[in-house]
Structures are given as C-alpha cells and as structure tokens.
C-alpha positions in Angstrom: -20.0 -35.6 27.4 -20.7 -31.6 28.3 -19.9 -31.1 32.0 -23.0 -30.9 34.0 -22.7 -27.4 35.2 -22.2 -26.4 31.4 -26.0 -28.1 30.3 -27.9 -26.9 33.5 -26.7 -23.1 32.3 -27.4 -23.4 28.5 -30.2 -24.5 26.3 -31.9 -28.2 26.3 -30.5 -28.8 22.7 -26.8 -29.0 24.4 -27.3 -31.8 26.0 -26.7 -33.5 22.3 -23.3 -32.0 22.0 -20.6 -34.9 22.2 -17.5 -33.9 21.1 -13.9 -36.3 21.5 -12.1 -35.4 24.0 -10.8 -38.2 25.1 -7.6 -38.7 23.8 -7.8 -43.0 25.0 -10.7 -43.2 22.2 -7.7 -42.0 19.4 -5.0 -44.6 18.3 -2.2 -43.9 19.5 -0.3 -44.5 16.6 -2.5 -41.9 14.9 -2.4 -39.0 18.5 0.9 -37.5 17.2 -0.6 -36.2 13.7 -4.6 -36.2 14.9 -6.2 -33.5 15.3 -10.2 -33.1 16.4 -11.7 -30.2 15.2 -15.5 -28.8 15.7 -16.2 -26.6 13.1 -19.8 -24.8 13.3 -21.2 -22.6 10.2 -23.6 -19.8 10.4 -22.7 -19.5 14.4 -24.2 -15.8 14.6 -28.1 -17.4 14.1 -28.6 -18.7 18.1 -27.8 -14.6 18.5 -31.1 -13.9 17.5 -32.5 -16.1 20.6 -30.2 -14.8 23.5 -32.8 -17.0 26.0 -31.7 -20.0 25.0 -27.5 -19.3 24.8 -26.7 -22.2 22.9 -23.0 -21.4 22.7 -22.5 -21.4 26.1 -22.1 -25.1 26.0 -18.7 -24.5 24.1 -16.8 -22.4 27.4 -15.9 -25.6 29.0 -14.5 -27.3 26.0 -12.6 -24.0 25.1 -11.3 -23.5 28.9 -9.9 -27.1 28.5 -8.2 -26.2 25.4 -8.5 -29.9 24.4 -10.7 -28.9 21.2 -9.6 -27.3 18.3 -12.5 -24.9 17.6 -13.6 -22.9 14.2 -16.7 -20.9 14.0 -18.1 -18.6 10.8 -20.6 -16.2 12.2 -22.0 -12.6 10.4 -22.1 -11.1 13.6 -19.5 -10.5 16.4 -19.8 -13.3 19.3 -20.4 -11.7 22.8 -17.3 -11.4 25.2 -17.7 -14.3 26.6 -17.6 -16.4 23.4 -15.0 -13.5 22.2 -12.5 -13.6 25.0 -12.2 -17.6 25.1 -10.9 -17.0 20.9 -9.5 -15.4 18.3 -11.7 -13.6 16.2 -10.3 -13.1 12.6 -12.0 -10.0 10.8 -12.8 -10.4 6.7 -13.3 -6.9 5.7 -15.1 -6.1 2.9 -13.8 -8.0 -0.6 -12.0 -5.6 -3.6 -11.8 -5.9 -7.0 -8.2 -7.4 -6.8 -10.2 -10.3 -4.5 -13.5 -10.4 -6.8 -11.1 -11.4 -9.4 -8.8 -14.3 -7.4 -12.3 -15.6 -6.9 -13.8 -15.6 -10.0 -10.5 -17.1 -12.0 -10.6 -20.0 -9.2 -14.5 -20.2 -9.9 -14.0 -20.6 -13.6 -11.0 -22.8 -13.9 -7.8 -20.4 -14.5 -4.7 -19.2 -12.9 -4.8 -16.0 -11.2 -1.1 -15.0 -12.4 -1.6 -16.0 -16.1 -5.0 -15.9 -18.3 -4.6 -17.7 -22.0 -6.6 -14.7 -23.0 -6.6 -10.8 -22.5 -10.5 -11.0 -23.2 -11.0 -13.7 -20.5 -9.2 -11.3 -18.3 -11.4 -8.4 -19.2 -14.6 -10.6 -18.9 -13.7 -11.6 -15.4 -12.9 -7.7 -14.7 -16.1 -6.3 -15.8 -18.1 -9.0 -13.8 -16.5 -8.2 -10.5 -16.9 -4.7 -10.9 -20.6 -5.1 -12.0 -20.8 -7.0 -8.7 -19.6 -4.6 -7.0 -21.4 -1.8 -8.2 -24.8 -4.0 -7.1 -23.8 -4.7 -3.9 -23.2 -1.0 -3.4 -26.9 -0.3 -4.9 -29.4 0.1 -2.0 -31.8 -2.0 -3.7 -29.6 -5.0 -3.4 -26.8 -4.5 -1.1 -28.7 -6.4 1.5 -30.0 -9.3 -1.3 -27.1 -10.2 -3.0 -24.1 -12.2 -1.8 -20.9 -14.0 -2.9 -22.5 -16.9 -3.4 -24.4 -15.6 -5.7 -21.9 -14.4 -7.8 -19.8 -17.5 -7.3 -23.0 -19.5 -8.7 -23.2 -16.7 -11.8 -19.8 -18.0 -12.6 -20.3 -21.6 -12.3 -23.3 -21.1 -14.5 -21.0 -19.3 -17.3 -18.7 -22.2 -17.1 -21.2 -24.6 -17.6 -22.3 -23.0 -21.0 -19.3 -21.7 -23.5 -19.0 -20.8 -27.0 -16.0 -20.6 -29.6 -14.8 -17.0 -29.0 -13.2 -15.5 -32.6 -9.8 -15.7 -30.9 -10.1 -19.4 -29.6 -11.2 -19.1 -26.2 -14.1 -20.3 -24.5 -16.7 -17.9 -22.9 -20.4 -17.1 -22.3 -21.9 -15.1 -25.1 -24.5 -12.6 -24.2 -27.8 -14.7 -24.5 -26.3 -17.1 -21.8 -25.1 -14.4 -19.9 -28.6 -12.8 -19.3 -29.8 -16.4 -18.8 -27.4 -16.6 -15.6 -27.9 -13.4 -14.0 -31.7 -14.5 -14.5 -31.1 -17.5 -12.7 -28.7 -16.1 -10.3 -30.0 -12.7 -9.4 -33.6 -12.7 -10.1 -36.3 -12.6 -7.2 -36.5 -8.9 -7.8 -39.6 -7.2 -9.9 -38.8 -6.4 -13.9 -37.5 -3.1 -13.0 -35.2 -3.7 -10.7 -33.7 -7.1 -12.8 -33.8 -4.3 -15.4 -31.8 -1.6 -13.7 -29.3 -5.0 -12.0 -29.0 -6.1 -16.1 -28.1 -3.1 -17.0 -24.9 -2.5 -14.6 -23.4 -5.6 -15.0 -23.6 -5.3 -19.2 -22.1 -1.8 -18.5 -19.2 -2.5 -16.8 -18.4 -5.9 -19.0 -19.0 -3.2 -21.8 -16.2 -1.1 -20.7 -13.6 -4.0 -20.6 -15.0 -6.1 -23.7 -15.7 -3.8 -26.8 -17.6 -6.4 -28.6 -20.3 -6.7 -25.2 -23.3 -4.5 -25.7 -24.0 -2.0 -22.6 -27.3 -3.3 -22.3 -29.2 -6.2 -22.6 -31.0 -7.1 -25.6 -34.0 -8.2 -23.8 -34.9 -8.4 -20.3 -37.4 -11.2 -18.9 
C-alpha cells in the first residue's frame, strides 16, 4: 500500500496503486529467480495535467528500490521522476532499423532473404516510410505502428511471384496503404500513394511509380 505521505501529495487516483512489495507474499522457493516488475505505457499523458502529478506516487517505491520499474513515455519525465532512473534515449529509426523491422514484421531473417526482390520490396517500403514521415503533411500523423500494421496487412494477402516467392502485388498494396494510411483528403492519399510506389519503383523494376488508381 502507497505510504501516506506519498497519496496526501499526489492525485486521488493513487490511492489505487498497490504494487508487491512485500517480499513474505512471494514463495520463497520462487524469491531467488522472482522478479516484480511495474511496467507503465504511454507515461508522458498525466504530463499534460501537471495539477494532478500522478507519478509522484512512484518516488517512494523508487527511493526503496524494492520495485523494478519500466516506463515508455514520448516526452522527457521532470527531474524528479528523471533523477530517481535511468532514462534510455531511442533516437530517431534509419533505414538499416526500418528494415530489421519490417523482415521481423513479415516473417524473415534479417541476415538472409530467400529472395533478392523480397529484399528490395522491404527496401523501398522503409524508405517510402521514411520519406512520409519527413513530409510536413504527415510527419506528425503517421507512426510505426502504422507501418508495422501496412506489413502485417501485406502478409496477410500474397501472390505467386514469377520467381517463386510470395509477395503483395500492387492492387493489394494500394488496398493496405488505404487501410493503413488513409484519414487524409484524396489529395494528400494521392501525393502519400505516390512516394511509397516511387521508392518501391526504384528497388523493384516490375513496380509502377504510381498507382493505377487512387480511392
């Protein structure tokens, strides 16, 4: 249970927070390889509300050291929250990191593709990701997540390829960049559409540099 000093100084919703750390309610045949952890996602949000200071709640339990503690968070955590951790930095992701992604995302081997075409399929995406995220129009819209979700969808829906491989032809490709990176007007789908068939053009001969038909 939070210490009392720790509640009366944070918001109401603290008083909820129960975390284990009472080593008697482990087994002790279990203590030597058991390890409680509190992870929290999205931690940046309570920033936006600096009355409340939900995460104030956590300086007790960090003080004590008794909880292993992760947080993901968009924005940096004030020096209070920042001095009790340590705050690991993820710059922003390369091509050479696009690409471990996308091969995890669609089911091969970063060190060996069947398929030099699978290769350069996976090469124009990132780098049509990467010119979109670099666009003003979107660079605030569009997120990993959505990319990782593009691939998922491609994975989903695969064709014979003339040299045995498996892999999205164009119709299904437009279909998940519509499903994937639409919420935008006609134009701007258009102008999105038309970088990401670009740069797949420039790796994959046989890929158009533009869609056949948008929306």
């Amino acid at each position: 249970t939070p210490r009392p000093e720790s509640v009366q100084t944070s918001t109401q919703d603290s008083r909820h927070v129960d975390l284990p750390v009472d080593e008697n309610t482990l087994p002790a045949t279990s203590m030597p390889k058991t390890r409680c952890v509190v992870f929290l996602d999205e931690a940046g949000l309570p920033r936006e509300d600096k009355s409340k200071m939900v995460l104030k709640i956590l300086h007790a339990y960090l003080d004590e050291r008794k909880v292993a503690f992760i947080a993901l968070s968009n924005h940096w955590f004030d020096a209070a929250n920042a001095n009790r951790m340590i705050t690991v930095f993820r710059s922003q992701a390369q091509q050479s990191d696009l690409e471990v992604l996308a091969s995890g995302c669609v089911g091969l081997r970063t060190d060996h593709h069947p398929c030099p075409t699978v290769r350069n399929y996976i090469q124009g995406i990132c780098e049509g990701y990467l010119t979109v995220t670099k666009e003003d129009t979107f660079s605030k819209m569009f997120h990993h997540r959505d990319l990782i979700y593009l691939l998922r969808h491609l994975c989903r829906h695969k064709f014979q390829h003339q040299d045995g491989e498996l892999w999205p032809n164009v119709k299904i490709f437009l279909e998940a960049l519509e499903e994937n990176f639409g919420g935008v007007s006609a134009d701007e789908f258009e102008n999105l559409a038309c970088i990401f068939f670009t740069a797949i053009s420039l790796k994959v001969r046989s890929f158009p540099q533009a869609p056949p038909k948008v929306r």
